[in-house]
LUMKOL-856804 format. One record per residue (C-alpha): residue number from 1; x, y, z. Coordinates in nm, 4 decimals, always signed. Layout:
residues N
<r NUM <X Y Z>>
...
//
This chain:
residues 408
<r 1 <-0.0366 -0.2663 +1.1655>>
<r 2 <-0.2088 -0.0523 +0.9188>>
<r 3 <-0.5765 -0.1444 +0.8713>>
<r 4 <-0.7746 -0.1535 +0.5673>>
<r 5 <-1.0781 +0.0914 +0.5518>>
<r 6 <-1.3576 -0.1287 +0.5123>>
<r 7 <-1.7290 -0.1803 +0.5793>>
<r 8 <-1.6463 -0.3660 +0.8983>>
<r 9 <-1.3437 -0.1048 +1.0392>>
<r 10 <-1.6217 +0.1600 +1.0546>>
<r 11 <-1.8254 -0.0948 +1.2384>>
<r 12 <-1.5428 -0.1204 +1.5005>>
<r 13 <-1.4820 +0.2401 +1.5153>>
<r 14 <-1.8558 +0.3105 +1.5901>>
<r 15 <-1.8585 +0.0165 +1.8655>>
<r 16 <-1.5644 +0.2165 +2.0120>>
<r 17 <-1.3573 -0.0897 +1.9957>>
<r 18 <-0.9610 +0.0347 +1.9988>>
<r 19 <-0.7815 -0.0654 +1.6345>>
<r 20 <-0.4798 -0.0953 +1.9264>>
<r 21 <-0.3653 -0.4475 +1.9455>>
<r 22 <-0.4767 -0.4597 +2.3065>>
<r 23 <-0.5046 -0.7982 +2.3976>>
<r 24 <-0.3085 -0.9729 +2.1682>>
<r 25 <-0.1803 -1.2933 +2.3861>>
<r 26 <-0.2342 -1.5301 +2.6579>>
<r 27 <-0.3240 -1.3183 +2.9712>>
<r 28 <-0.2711 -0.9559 +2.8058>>
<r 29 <-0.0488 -0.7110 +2.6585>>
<r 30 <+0.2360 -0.8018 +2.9224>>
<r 31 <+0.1365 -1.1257 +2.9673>>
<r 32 <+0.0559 -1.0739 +3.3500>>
<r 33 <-0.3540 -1.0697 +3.3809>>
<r 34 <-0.3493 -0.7055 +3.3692>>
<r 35 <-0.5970 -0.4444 +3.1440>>
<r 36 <-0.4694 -0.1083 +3.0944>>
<r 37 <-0.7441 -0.0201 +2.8630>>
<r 38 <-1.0506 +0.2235 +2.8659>>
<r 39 <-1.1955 +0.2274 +3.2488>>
<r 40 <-1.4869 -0.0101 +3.2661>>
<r 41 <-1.8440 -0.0697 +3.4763>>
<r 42 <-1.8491 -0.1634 +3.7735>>
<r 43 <-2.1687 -0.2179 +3.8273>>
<r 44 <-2.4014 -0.4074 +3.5871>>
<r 45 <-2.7642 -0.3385 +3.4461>>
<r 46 <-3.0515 -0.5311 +3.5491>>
<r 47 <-3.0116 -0.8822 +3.2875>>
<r 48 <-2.6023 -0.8650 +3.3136>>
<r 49 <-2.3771 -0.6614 +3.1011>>
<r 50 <-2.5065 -0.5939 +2.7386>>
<r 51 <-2.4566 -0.9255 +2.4525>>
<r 52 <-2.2989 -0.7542 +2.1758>>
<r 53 <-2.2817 -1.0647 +1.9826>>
<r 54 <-2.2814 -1.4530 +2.0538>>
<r 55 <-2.1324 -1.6820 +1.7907>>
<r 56 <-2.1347 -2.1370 +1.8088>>
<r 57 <-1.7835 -2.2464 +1.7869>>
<r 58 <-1.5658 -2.5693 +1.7840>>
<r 59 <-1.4182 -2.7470 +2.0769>>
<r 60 <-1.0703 -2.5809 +2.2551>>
<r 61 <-0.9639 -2.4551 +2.5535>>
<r 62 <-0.8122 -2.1913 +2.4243>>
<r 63 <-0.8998 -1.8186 +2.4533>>
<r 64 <-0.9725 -1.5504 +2.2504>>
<r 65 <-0.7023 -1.2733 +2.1806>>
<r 66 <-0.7733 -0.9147 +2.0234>>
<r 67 <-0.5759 -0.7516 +1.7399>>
<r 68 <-0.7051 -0.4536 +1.5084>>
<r 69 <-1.0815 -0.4823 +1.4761>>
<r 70 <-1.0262 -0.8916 +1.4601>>
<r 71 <-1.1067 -1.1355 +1.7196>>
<r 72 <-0.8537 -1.4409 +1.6361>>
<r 73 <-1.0236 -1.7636 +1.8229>>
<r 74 <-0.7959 -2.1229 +1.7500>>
<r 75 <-1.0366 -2.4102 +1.7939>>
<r 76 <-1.1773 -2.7434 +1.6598>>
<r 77 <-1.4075 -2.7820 +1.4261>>
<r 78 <-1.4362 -3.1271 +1.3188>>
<r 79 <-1.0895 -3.3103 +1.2500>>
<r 80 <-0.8943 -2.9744 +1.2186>>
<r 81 <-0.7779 -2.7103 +1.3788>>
<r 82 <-0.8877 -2.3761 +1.2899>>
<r 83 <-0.7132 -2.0622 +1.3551>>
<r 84 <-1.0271 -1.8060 +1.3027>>
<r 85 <-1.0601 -1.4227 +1.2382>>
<r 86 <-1.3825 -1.2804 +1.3383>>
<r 87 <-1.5169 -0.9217 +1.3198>>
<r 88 <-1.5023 -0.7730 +1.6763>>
<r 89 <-1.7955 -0.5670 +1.6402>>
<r 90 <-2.0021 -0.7818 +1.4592>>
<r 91 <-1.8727 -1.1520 +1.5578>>
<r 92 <-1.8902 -1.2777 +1.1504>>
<r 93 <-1.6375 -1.4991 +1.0244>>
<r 94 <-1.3736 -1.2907 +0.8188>>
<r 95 <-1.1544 -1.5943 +0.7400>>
<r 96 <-1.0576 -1.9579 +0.8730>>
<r 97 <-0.7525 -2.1254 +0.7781>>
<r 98 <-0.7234 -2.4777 +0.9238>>
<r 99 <-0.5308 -2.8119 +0.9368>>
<r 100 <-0.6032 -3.1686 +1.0389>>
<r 101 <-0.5745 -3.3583 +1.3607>>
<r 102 <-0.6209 -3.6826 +1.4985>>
<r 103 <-0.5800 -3.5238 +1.8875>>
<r 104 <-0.7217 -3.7583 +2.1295>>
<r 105 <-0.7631 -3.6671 +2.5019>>
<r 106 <-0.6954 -3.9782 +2.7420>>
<r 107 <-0.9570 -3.8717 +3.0241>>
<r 108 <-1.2818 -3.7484 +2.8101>>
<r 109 <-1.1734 -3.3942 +2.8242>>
<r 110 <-1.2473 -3.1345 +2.5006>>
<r 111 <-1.0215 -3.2379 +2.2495>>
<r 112 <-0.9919 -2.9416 +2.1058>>
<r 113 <-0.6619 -2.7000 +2.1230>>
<r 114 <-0.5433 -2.5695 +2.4657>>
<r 115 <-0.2713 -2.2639 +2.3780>>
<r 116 <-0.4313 -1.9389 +2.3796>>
<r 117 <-0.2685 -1.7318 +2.0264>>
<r 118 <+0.0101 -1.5254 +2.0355>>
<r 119 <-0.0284 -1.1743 +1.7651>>
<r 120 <+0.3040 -1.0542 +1.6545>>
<r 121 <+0.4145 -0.7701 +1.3875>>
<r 122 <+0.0528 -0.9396 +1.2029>>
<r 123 <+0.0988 -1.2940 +1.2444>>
<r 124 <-0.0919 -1.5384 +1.4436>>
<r 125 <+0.1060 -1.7970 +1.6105>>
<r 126 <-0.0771 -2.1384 +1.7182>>
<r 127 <+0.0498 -2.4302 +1.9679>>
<r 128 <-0.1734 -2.7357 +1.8596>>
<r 129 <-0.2897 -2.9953 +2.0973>>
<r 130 <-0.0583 -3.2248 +1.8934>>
<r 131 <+0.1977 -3.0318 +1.9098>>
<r 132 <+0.2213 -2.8020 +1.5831>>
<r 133 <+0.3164 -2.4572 +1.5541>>
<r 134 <+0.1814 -2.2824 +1.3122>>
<r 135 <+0.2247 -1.9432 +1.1812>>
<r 136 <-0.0503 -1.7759 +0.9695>>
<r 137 <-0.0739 -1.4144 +0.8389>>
<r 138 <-0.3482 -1.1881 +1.0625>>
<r 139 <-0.4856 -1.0477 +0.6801>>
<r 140 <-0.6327 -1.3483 +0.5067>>
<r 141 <-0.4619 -1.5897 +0.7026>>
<r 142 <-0.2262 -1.7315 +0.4598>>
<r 143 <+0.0099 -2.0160 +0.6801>>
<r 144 <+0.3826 -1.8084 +0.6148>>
<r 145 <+0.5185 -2.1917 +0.8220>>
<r 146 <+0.4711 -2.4267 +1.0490>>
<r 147 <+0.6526 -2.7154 +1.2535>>
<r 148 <+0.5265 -3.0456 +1.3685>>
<r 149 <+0.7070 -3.0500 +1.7127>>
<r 150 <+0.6017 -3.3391 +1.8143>>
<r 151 <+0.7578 -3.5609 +1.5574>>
<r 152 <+1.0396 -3.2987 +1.4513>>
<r 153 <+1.2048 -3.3427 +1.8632>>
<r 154 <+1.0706 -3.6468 +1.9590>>
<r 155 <+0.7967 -3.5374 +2.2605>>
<r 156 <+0.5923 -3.7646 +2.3784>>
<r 157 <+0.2383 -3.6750 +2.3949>>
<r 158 <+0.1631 -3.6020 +2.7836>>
<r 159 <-0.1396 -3.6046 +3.0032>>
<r 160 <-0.2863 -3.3105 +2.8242>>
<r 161 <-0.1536 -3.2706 +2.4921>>
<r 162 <+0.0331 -2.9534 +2.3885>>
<r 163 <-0.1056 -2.6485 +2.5716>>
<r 164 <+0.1916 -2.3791 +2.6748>>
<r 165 <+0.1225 -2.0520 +2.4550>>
<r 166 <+0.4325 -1.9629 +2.3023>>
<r 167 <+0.6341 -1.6133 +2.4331>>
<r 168 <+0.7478 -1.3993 +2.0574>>
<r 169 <+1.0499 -1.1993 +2.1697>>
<r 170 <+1.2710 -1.0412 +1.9579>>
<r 171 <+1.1989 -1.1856 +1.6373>>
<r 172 <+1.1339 -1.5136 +1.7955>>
<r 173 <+0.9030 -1.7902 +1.8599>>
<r 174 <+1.0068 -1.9181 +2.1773>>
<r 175 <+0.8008 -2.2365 +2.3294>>
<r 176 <+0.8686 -2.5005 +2.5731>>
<r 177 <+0.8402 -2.8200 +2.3167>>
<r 178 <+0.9255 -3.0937 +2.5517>>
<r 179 <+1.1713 -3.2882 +2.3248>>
<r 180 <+1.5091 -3.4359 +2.4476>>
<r 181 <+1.7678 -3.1991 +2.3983>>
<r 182 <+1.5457 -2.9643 +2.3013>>
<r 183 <+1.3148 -2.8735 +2.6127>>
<r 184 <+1.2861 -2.5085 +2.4896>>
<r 185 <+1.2781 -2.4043 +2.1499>>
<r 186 <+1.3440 -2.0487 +1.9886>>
<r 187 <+1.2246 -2.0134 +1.6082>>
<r 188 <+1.2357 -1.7612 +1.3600>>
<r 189 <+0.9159 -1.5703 +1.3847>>
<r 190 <+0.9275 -1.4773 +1.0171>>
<r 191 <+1.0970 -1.7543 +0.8689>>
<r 192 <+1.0264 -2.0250 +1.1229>>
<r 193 <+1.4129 -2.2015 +1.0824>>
<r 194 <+1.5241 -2.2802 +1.4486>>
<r 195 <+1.7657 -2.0506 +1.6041>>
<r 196 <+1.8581 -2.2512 +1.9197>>
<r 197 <+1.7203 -2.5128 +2.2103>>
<r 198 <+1.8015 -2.5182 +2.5497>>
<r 199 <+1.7238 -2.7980 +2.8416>>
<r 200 <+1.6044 -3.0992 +2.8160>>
<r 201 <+1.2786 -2.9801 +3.0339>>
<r 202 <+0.9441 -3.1633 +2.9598>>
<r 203 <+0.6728 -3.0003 +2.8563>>
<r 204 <+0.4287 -2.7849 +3.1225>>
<r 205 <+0.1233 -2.6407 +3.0731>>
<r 206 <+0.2403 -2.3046 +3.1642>>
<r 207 <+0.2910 -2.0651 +2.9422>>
<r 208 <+0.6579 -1.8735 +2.9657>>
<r 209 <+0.7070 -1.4693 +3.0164>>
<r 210 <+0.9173 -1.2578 +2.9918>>
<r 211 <+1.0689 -0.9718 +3.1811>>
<r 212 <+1.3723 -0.7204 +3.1992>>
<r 213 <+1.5096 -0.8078 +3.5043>>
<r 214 <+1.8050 -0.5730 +3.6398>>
<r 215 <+1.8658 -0.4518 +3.2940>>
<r 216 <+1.8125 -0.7974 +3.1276>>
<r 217 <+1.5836 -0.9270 +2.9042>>
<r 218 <+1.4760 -1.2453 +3.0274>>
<r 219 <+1.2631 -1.5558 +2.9340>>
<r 220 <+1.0803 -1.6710 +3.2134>>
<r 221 <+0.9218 -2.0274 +3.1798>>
<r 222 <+0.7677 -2.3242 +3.4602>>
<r 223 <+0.8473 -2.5892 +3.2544>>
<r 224 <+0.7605 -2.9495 +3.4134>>
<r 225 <+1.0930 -2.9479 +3.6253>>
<r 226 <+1.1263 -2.6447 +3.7442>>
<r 227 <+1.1564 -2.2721 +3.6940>>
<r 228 <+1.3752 -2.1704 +3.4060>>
<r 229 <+1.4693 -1.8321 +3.2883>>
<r 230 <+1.7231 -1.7863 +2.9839>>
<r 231 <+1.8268 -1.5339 +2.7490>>
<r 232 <+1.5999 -1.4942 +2.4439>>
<r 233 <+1.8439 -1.4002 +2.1976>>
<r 234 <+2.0985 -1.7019 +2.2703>>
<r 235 <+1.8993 -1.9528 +2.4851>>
<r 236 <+2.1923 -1.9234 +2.7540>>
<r 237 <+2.0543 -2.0214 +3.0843>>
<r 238 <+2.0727 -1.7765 +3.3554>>
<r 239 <+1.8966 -1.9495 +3.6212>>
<r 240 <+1.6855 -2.2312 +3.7137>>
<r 241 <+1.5406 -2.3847 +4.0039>>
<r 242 <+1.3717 -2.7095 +4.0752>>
<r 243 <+0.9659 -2.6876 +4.1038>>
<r 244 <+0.7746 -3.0357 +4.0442>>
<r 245 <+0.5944 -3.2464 +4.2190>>
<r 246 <+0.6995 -3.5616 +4.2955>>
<r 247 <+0.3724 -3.7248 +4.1811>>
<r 248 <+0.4028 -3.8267 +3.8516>>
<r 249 <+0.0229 -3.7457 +3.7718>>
<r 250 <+0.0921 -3.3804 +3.8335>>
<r 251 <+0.1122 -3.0434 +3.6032>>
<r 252 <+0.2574 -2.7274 +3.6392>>
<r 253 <+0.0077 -2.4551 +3.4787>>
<r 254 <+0.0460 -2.0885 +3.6611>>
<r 255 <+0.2254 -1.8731 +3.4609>>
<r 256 <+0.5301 -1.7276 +3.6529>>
<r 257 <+0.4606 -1.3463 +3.7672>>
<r 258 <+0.7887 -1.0962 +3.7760>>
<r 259 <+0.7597 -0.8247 +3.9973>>
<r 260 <+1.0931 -0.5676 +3.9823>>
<r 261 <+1.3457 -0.8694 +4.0400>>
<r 262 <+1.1263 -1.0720 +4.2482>>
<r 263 <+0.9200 -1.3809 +4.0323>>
<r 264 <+0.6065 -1.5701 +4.2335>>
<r 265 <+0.6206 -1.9006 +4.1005>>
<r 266 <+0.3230 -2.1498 +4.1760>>
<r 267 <+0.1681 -2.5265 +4.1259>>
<r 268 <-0.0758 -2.7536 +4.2524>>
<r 269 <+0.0342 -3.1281 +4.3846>>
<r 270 <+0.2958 -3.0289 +4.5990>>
<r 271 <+0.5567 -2.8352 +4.5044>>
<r 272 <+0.3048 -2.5128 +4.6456>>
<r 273 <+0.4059 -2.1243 +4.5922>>
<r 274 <+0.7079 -1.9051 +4.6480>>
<r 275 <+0.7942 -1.5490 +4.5677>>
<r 276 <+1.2090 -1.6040 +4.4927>>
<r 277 <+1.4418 -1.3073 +4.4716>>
<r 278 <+1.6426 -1.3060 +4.1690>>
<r 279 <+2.0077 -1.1911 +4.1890>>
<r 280 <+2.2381 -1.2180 +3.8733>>
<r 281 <+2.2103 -1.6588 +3.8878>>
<r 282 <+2.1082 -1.6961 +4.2523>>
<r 283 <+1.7211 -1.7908 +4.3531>>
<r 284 <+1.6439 -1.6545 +4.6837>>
<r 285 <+1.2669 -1.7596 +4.8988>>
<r 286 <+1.0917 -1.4594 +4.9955>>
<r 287 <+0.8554 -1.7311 +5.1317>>
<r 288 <+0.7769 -2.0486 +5.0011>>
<r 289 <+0.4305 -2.2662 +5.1038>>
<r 290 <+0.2019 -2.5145 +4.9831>>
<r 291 <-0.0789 -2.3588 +5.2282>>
<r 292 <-0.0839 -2.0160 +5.0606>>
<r 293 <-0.1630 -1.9720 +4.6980>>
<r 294 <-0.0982 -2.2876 +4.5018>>
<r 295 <-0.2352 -2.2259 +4.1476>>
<r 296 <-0.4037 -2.5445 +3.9708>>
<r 297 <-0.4274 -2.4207 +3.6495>>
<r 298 <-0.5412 -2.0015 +3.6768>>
<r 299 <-0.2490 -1.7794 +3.7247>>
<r 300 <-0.2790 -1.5082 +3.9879>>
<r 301 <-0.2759 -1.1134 +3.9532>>
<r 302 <-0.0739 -0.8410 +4.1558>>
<r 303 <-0.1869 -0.5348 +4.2234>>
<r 304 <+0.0284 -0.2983 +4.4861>>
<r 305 <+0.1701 -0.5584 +4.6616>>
<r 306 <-0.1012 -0.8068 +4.6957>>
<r 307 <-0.1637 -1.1263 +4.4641>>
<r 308 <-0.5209 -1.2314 +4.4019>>
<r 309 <-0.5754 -1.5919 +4.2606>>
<r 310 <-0.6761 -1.9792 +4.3539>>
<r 311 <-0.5622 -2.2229 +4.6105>>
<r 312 <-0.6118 -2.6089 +4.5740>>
<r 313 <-0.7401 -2.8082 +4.3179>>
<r 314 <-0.9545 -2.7143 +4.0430>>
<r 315 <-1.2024 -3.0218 +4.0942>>
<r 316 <-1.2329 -2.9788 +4.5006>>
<r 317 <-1.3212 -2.6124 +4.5079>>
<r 318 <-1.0199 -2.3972 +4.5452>>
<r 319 <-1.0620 -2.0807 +4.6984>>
<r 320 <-1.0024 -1.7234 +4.5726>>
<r 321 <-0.7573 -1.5483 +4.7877>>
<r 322 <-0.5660 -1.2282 +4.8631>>
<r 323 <-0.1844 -1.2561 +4.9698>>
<r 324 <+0.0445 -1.0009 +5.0519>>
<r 325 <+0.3308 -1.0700 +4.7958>>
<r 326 <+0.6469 -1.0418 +4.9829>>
<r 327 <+0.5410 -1.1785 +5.3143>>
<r 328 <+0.3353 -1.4723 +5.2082>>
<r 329 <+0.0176 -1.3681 +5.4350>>
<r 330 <-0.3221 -1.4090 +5.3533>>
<r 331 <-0.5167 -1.1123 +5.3751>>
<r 332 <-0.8805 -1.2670 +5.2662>>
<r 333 <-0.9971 -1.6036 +5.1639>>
<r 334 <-1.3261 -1.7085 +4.9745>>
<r 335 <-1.3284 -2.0446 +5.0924>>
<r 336 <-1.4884 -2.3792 +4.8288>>
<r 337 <-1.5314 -2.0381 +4.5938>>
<r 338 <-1.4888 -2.2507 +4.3017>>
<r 339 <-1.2723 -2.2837 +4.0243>>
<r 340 <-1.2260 -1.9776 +3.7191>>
<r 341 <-0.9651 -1.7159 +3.6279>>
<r 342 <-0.8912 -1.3808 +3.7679>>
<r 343 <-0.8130 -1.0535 +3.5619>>
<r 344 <-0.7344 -0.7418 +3.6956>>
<r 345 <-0.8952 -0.3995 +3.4950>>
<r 346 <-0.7259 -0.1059 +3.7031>>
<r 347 <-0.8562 -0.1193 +4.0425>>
<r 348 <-1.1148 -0.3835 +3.9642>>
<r 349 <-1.0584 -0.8273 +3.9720>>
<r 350 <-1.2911 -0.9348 +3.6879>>
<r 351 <-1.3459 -1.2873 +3.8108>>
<r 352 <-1.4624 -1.5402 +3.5451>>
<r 353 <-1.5864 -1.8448 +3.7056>>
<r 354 <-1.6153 -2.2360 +3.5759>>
<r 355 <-1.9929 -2.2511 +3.6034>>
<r 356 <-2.0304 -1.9267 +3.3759>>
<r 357 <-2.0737 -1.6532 +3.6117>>
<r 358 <-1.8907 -1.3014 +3.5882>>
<r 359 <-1.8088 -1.1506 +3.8843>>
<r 360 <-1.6443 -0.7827 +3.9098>>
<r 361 <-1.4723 -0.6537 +4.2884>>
<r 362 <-1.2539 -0.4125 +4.4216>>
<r 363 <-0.8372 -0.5474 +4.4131>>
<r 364 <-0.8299 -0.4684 +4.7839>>
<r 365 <-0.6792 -0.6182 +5.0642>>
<r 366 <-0.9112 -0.5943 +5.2613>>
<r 367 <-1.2045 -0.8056 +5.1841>>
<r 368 <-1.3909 -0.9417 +4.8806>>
<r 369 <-1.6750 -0.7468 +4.7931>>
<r 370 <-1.8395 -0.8057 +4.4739>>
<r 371 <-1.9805 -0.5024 +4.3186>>
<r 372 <-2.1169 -0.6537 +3.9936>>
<r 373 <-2.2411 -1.0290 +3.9412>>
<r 374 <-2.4358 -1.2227 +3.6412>>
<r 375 <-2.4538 -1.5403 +3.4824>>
<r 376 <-2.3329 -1.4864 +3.1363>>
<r 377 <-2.2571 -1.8724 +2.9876>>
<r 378 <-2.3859 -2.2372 +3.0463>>
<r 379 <-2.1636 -2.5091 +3.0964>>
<r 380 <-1.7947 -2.4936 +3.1541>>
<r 381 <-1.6019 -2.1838 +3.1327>>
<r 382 <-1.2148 -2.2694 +3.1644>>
<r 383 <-1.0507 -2.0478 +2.8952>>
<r 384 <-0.9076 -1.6991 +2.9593>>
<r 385 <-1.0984 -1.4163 +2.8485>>
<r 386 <-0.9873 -1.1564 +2.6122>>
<r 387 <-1.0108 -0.7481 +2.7583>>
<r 388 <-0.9401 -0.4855 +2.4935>>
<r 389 <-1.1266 -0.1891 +2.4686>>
<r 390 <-1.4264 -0.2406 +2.7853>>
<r 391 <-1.5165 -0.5356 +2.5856>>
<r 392 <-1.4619 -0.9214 +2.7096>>
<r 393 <-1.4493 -1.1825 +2.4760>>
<r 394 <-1.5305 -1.5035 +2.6421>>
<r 395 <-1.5909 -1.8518 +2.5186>>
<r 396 <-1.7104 -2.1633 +2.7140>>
<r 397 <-1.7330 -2.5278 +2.5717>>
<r 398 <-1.9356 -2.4305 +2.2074>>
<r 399 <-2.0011 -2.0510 +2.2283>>
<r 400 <-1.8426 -1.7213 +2.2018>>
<r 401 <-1.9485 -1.3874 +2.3390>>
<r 402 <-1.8671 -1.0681 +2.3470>>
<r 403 <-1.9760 -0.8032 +2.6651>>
<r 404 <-1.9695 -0.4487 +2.6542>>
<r 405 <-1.8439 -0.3640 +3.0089>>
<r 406 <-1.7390 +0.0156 +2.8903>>
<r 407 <-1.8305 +0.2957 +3.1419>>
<r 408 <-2.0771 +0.5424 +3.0158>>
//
């Protein structure tokens, strides 16, 4: 994307921020939790890391993603959902482009959107709460189109509302809509026309990958049935395998992690985790528990052969663990450790928990031995973070932030 020379480019380039679109999707370049970016701290100065900037926002869940020297942030503000570009080194509002909803959440929870962005070839793509995907132009965010799912196929609302970011892939749009004969949908990314549906899957909350597996390009996705993974051109499906709970007051959130040919699949309520062995159509366990590394709603990391992530339920105090990925065995467990999400920056887990607190360690096996801690937000911190650059971007319930974590 070429960028325009402006007042607020220099800003970025004197911050040191990268004009590289670093960060631009739900957990990372790869979608997989993983920074390759400049090396950052790991220690921090007395206070916490340095406040660049703090800026009030609407309601979401839904994180921040980097692109050029623009933060894009999709929240509520109001009766509408805004799909925002802010100036990463300065945190002003560049533009806001915005359209209504009557979103209601069942149980009291934020009302606000739950899909973190996707940033594609300089478009924005948005999953609403309601269910509409919306496409709007990264440069004055002009909407290019947009589809009201939820009516269009027929879905019926959920627990949750809408929250699965959508995977782009080869010129497409490709989300898990939830609609009868249409569990998974592939659009157009410039045009937005539908190019084909596949399944009759419900919705998840988990938000699909995708992965060249033996020489294939694959779609990887955790709908609420099962484990699904198709071919993004056609929507053929190549394999699938059965992964819900039996409870019908469960979710399935984790993002599924592929490793070579080997995908660890996880979920809370039951069903548990599994590292399967993919070869041509045929699912093979590695291992397969429910007392390992069941993900509520945070998807894990790997890092040379060890995962790092949560087990149990986000409201009981899961635990952050260590497991060696093809055996299934626990190295280290941080028992009641509390509810967050795990990223991993090179060698380091950057550990954002609920209750506001960042957290930086070692990815080891070993033990878990926190080199850096402060208290960076109030309230409730469930959205991702954005990494680009040794800067996070995080947001809890009303505010967004932005930490310089670079390494002198």
């Amino acid at each position: 994307m070429t960028m325009r020379p402006t007042i607020a480019t220099a800003a970025v380039l004197l911050l040191g921020i990268s004009v590289q679109a670093d960060w631009p999707q739900f957990l990372g370049p790869e979608r997989n939790g993983s920074y390759r970016g400049a090396a950052i701290v790991n220690a921090f100065p007395a206070g916490g890391p340095p406040v660049v900037w703090r800026k009030k926002i609407g309601q979401g869940l839904s994180g921040p993603v980097v692109v050029g020297n623009h933060v894009i942030l999709f929240h509520r503000i109001g009766d509408r959902e805004v799909v925002e570009a802010i100036d990463a080194a300065r945190g002003t509002t560049e533009w806001q482009s915005g359209s209504p909803t009557t979103y209601r959440d069942d149980f009291g929870f934020d009302e606000g959107p739950r899909a973190v962005p996707v940033v594609a070839d300089g478009v924005v793509y948005t999953f609403g709460a309601e269910g509409e995907l919306r496409a709007t132009a990264v440069e004055g965010g002009d909407v290019l189109w947009s589809h009201k799912t939820a009516k269009e196929f027929n879905v019926p609302k959920g627990f949750f509302g809408a929250a699965g970011s959508p995977l782009v892939e080869g010129g497409r749009v490709i989300a898990n809509i939830g609609g009868a004969k249409a569990g998974i949908v592939a659009f157009d990314a410039r045009k937005g026309g539908i190019v084909w549906t596949a399944t009759e899957d419900g919705a998840s909350y988990s938000s699909p990958a995708a992965a060249t597996i033996a020489g294939q390009r694959h779609a990887v996705f955790l709908t609420r049935n099962g484990l699904v993974g198709l071919d993004p051109a056609s929507g053929a499906i190549r394999f699938q395998r059965p992964w819900r709970a039996r409870a019908n007051a469960s979710v399935n959130a984790a993002t599924p992690l592929v490793v070579d040919n080997l995908i660890f699949v996880s979920a809370e309520y039951g069903p548990g985790a599994a590292v399967l062995r993919l070869d041509g159509s045929t699912v093979t366990p590695l291992w397969s528990s429910d007392e390992v590394l069941s993900n509520h709603y945070a998807t894990s990391v790997y890092s040379a052969g060890v995962l790092y992530g949560y087990h149990g339920r986000q409201e009981y105090g899961p635990s952050l663990r260590a497991v060696d990925f093809k055996s299934g065995q626990v190295k280290w467990s941080q028992d009641k450790f509390g509810a967050g999400t795990v990223t991993l920056a090179g060698d380091q887990l950057v550990v954002m928990r609920e209750d506001g607190e960042l957290l930086l360690a070692p990815a080891t096996p070993t033990g878990f031995k926190p080199t850096a801690r402060a208290r960076v937000l109030q309230g409730t911190v469930r959205a991702y973070p954005a990494l680009d650059a040794g800067f996070i971007y995080v947001r809890n319930d009303d505010t967004l932030i932005c930490l310089d974590l670079r390494r002198p």
